[in-house]
C-alpha positions, 0 to 999 in steps of 0.5 A, a space after each residue: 425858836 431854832 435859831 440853832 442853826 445860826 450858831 458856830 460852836 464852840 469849844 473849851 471853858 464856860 467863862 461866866 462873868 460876876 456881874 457883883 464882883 466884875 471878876 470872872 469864874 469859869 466853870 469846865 465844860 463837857 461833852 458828856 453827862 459825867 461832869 454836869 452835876 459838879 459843873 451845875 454846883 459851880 454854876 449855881 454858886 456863879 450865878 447867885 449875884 445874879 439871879 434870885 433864890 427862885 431861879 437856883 432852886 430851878 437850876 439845881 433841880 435841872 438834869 443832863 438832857 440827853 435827848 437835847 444833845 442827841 437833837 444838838 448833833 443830829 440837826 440835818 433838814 437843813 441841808 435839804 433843797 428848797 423844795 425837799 425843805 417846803 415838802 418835809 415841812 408841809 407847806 401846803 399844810 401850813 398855808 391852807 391852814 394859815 388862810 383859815 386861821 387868818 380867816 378865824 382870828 383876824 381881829 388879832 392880826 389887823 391889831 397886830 399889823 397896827 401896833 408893829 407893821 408886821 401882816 399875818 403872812 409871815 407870822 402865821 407862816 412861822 407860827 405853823 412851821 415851828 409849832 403846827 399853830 400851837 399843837 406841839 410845843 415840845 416835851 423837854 423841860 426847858 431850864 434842864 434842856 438849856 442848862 444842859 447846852 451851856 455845859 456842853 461844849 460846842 455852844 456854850 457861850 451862847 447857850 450860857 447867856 440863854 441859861 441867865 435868860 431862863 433864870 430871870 424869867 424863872 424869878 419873874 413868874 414867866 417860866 415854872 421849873 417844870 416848863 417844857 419846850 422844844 429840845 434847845 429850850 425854845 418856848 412857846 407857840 412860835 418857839 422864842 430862845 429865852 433871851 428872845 423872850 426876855 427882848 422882844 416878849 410882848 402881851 398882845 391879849 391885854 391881860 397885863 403877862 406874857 404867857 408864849 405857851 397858853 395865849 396865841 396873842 402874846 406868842 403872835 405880838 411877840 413874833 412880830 415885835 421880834 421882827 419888828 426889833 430886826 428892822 421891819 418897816 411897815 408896809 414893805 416887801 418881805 421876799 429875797 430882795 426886799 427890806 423886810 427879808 433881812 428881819 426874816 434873816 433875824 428869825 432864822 439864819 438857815 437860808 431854806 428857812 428863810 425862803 419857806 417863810 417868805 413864800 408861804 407868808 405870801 401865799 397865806 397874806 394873798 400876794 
């Protein structure tokens, strides 16, 4: 998920509390690939009260991801107008091919609704805005790419807490060291950060695991139990204004964002 934007940076040392000793370490961060490798060897030997053999061995296989950081500096569709955001994102798209997946799949959606108050609109809506309904999850490996942001300095006690996120998910057999995603470790079809999957992950086929990548149900559930953990009440309004845009908020802070999914949610649910 880019929740990126919603982050201010940061800069200075990673402090990264030993939760078996309650004393706190640092490891240096940067700005360039130089000090990555010395600052992974320090970060491994942090984090081995907390996480499982496992996840260290993912973490030490981990390389800079330059790309990730190319991606950190240059995130500028933001800045677009409403209407220059809906246009380069493919609204249109995104909303005639959501009413045919609401059309295909609408067992998955009322079941959805029922467990979390949360309509197809919306969810179908971010959905294809992140991924294009599962055509693109991304091409970066996921623990490099969020190892990589909290070395980096201007988010990195965000990203340090999502690093602890990746590993645990490592340790229960939810992410492979070979996982990819999207270049800021976002996972799966509708792009969960790794703490969000850890928080909010929910298996919505019945299958007894959460699986973001393969089952559009698990992603979906997830989505939904996320807007669902930001305070959406069932059967209210989801446009500015209304209860249910704050949860929206949740999703994404960028406030064009925001709109494009309120707006397409509607059209694509039919109100």
């Amino acid at each position: 998920m880019r929740l990126l934007k919603t982050l201010l940076g940061f800069t200075g040392f990673a402090v990264v509390a030993l939760g078996m000793s309650g004393q706190a370490q640092a490891a240096s961060c940067g700005n360039t690939a130089g000090g990555f490798e010395a600052w992974k060897t320090q970060f491994a030997s942090e984090a081995s009260g907390r996480v499982g053999q496992r996840a260290l061995t993912a973490l030490q296989g981990t390389s800079y991801a330059t790309k990730t950081i190319a991606a950190d500096r240059g995130q500028h569709s933001f800045k677009l107008s409403l209407s220059e955001f809906m246009e380069k994102r493919g609204s249109k798209t995104i909303v005639s091919r959501g009413k045919k997946q609401l059309a295909g799949n609408k067992a998955l959606f009322e079941r959805i609704e029922q467990r979390y108050g949360v309509p197809a609109g919306p969810l179908i809506a971010i959905w294809g805005m992140e991924t294009g309904f599962g055509s693109f999850l991304g091409n970066q490996n996921t623990i490099s790419a969020v190892a990589t942001l909290a070395y980096d300095c201007r988010r990195t006690e965000f990203f340090t807490d999502q690093l602890y996120s990746a590993l645990q998910l490592v340790d229960k057999g939810i992410l492979t060291s070979a996982a990819q995603g999207a270049a800021h470790g976002e996972i799966g079809q509708t792009q969960f950060l790794p703490k969000n999957v850890l928080q909010y992950g929910a298996d919505g086929d019945g299958d007894g695991r959460i699986d973001m990548v393969g089952s559009k149900a698990d992603a979906l559930a997830s989505t939904a139990n996320f807007l669902k953990g930001h305070g959406w009440r069932a059967g209210a309004g989801y446009q500015q204004g209304e209860p249910n845009y704050a949860a929206i908020q949740g999703w994404n802070a960028a406030s064009v964002y925001q709109q494009a999914i309120a707006l397409m949610g509607a059209e694509i649910d039919g109100r």
